[in-house]
C-alpha positions as CSV (number, residue, x, y, z in Angstrom):
1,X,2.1,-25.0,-14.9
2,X,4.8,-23.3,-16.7
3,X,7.0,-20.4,-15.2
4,X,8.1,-17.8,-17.9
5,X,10.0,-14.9,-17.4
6,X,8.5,-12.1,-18.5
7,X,10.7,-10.3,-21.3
8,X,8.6,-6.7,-21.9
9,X,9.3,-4.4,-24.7
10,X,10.8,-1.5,-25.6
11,X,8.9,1.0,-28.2
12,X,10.8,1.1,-31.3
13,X,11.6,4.8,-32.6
14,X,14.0,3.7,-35.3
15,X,11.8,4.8,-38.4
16,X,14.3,2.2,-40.8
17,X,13.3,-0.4,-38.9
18,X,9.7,0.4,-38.8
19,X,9.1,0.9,-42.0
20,X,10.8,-2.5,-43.0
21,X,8.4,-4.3,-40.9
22,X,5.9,-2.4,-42.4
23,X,6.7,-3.2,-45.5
24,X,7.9,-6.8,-44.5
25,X,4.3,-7.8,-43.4
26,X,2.2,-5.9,-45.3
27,X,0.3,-3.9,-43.3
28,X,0.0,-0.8,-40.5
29,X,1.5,-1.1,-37.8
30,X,-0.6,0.3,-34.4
31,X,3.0,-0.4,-32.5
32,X,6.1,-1.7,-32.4
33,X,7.6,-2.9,-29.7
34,X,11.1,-4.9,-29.3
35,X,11.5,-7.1,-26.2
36,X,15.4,-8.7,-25.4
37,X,14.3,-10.9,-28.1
38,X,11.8,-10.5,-30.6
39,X,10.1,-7.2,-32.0
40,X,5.8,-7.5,-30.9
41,X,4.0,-5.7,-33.5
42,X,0.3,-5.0,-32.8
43,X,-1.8,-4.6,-36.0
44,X,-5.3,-3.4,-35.8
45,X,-7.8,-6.7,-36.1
46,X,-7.6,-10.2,-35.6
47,X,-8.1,-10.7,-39.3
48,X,-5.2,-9.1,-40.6
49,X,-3.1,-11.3,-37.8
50,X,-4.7,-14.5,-40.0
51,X,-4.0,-13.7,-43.0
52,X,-0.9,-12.0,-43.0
53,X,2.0,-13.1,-46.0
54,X,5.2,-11.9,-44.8
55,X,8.3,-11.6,-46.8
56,X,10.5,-13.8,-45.5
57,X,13.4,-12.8,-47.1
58,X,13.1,-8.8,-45.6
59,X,12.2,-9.7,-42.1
60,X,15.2,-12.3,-41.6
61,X,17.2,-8.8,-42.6
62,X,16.0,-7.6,-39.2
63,X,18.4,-7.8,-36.2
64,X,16.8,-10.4,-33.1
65,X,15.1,-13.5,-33.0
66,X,11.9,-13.0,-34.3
67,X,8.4,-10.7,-34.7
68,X,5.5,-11.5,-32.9
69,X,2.4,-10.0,-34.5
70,X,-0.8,-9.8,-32.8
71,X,-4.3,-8.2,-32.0
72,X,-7.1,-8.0,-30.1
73,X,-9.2,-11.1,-30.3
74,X,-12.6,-11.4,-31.4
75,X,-15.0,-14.0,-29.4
76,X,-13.9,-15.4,-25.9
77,X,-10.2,-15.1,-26.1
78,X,-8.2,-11.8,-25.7
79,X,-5.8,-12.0,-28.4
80,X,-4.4,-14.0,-31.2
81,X,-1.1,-14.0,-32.4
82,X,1.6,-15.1,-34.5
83,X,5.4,-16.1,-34.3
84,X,7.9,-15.5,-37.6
85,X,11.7,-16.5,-37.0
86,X,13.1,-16.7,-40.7
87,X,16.5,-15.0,-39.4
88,X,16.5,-18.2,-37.8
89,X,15.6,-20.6,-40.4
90,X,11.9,-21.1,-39.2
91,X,9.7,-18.8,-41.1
92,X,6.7,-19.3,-38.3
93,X,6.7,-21.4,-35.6
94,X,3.2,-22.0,-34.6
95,X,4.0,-23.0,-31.1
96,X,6.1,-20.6,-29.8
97,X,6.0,-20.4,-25.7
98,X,8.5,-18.1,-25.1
99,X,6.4,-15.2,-27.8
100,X,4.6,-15.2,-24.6
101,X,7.1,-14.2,-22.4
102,X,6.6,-11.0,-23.7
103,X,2.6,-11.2,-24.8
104,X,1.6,-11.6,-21.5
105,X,3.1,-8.5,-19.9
106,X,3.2,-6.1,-22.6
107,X,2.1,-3.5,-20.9
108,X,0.1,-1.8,-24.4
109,X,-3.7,-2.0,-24.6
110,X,-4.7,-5.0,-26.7
């Protein structure tokens, strides 16, 4: 059993910073979130999550840790994510506990 504590986000307004992770990931955004962290983007299906091809270079531009992009889940579990960090010299971490600090109480409807 682990004990987490949760770390929920904040909508993000600033349209610069949007758009960059827009652009950044490649893809439409259906929010954007930023937690005391790492910005949670949720993107609309489980196959854009998979295949995503960031650029690296923009999002390690951003200011925080890291951007957690996720979606609803197809099959038996509820969503899938993943966990890029190049600001801080990991590109994606694919184990990434704490990205679930603030996955599991988001409070948005995933």
């Amino acid at each position: 059993m682990l004990d987490f504590p949760a770390t929920p986000p904040e909508q993000v307004e600033n349209t610069d910073v949007l758009t960059c992770l827009q652009e950044a990931l490649g893809c439409n955004l259906e929010y954007a979130g930023k937690s005391k962290f790492d910005y949670l983007i949720q993107v609309a299906s489980e196959a854009i999550v998979r295949t995503l091809s960031p650029d690296f270079s923009a999002l390690s531009k951003l200011p925080g840790r890291g951007m957690i992009v996720t979606s609803q889940a197809s099959g038996r579990y509820d969503f899938v994510s993943r966990f890029f960090a190049p600001g801080a010299g990991i590109n994606e971490d694919p184990v990434t506990g704490s990205a679930h600090c603030c996955l599991g109480p988001n409070g948005i409807s995933i």
